[in-house]
C-alpha positions, -999 to +999 in steps of 0.1 A: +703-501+481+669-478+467+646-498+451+618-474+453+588-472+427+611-502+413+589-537+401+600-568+410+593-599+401+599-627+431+588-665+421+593-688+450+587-655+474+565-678+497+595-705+504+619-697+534+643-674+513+616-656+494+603-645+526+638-633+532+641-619+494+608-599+496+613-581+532+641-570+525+632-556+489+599-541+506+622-526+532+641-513+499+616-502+488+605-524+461+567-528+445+570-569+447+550-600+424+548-626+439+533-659+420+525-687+441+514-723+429+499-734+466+471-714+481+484-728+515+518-716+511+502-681+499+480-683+532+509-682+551+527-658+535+535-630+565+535-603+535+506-615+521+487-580+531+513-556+528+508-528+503+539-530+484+533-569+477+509-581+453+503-620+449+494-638+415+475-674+425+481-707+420+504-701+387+523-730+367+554-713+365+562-744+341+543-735+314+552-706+292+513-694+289+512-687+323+543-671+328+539-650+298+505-639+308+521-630+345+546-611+331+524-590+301+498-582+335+530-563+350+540-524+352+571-517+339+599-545+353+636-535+366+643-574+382+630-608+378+642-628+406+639-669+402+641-687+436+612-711+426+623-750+425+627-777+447+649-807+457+649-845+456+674-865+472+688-901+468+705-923+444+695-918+408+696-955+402+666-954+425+646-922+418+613-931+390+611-913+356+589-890+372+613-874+402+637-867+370+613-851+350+600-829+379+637-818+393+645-809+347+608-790+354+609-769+385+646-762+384+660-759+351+625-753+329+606-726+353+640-706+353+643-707+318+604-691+306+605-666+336+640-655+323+625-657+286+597-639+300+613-613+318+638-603+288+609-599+266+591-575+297+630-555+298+625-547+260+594-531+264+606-511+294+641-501+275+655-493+306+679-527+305+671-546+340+684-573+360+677-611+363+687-629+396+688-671+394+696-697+422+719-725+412+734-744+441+767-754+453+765-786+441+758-768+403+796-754+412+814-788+430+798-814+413+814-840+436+792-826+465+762-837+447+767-874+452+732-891+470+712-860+445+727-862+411+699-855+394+692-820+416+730-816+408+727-818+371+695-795+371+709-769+389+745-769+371+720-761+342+708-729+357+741-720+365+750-723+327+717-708+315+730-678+337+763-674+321+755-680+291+722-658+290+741-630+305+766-630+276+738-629+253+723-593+265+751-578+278+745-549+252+712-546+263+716-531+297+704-569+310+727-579+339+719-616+343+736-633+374+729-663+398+739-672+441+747-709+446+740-716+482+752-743+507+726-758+532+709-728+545+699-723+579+660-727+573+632-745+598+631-773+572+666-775+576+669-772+613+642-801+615+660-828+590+693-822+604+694-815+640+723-822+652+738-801+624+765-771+634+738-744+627+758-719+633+784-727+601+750-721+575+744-689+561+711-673+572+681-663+545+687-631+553+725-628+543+716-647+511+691-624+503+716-591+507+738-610+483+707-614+459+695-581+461+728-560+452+725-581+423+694-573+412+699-536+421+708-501+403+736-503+424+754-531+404+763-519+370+791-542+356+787-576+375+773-602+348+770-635+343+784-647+378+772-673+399+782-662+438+790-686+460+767-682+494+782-708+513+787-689+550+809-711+569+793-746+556 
């Protein structure tokens, strides 16, 4: 897949699977931005200096100011990738107000304005483009959410958002899909769950492949899918 001279827009790039998302688009030969909300997790970036990647700082990706402003600041766009969001485990009867309105926030809402966002960057460009979102398998088989409803219910929501956005611009040249992946085999990962069959989780790096045909020239009629990335889990 040739990315080259092609912008990309990567939120969550800095997490485990950005890392993954972004080498292999740089290796593509992609022109990368990269917002971060953390200067630490920017700090440790390992493509923090290379030339093709260019970092926004400390952005609220949940509030539509910001991410219009990110996306106005950019070069023309061909893909806006959405791996930003996060996770919260445990009953819901025990989880505060707070934990629900977060998981809503950083999975469902930050999707949702950099998709907005990104549409309204497409138009500009005319040349159509390509939108890449991360559900989850428990967005797909709702029965594995059990102990994480709430994460469940937010990322089924992306996974809608997906199909039904990709409907929605179809005649636009916009190609709008989403990955749903199992437990991936990450550090984080490998620390809470140690005794865990390592070898059955699917690697960053073969989720990212799956993401990046997605988002590339390459694919011309696959829209509004959500692809499951389970490996062998």
């Amino acid at each position: 897949m040739d990315f080259s001279g092609r912008h990309v827009v990567v939120t969550g790039g800095t997490g485990a699977l950005g890392v993954g998302v972004v080498t292999a688009l740089v290796e593509a030969g992609a022109v990368c931005h990269v917002p971060y909300t953390r200067e630490s997790a920017a700090e440790a970036f390992p493509l923090r200096d290379h030339d093709r990647v260019i970092l926004y700082g400390e952005l609220n990706l949940g509030d539509s100011e910001d991410v219009e402003e990110l996306y106005e600041r950019l070069p023309p766009l061909w893909a806006s990738i959405h791996l930003a969001g996060g996770f919260a485990y445990g009953p819901l009867r025990d989880l505060d107000e707070d934990v629900l309105h977060h998981q809503v926030g950083v999975n469902l809402i930050t999707c949702a304005l950099c998709c907005q966002a990104a549409l309204r960057a497409f138009a500009r460009g005319r040349n159509g483009g390509r939108i890449v979102n991360v559900a989850a398998r428990p967005a797909l088989e709702w029965r594995t959410g059990a102990g994480m409803a709430i994460y469940a219910a937010a990322k089924a929501a992306v996974a809608a958002l997906t199909v039904a956005l990709a409907e929605e611009v179809a005649k636009e040249g916009v190609l709008v899909n989403a990955v749903a992946p199992s437990i991936m085999d990450t550090p984080a990962n490998r620390q809470d769950m140690p005794k865990a069959d390592l070898s059955a989780w699917p690697k960053v790096e073969e989720v990212a492949a799956t993401i990046l045909f997605l988002a590339s020239a390459e694919n011309r009629v696959t829209r509004g899918a959500v692809v499951p990335v389970y490996g062998k889990a």
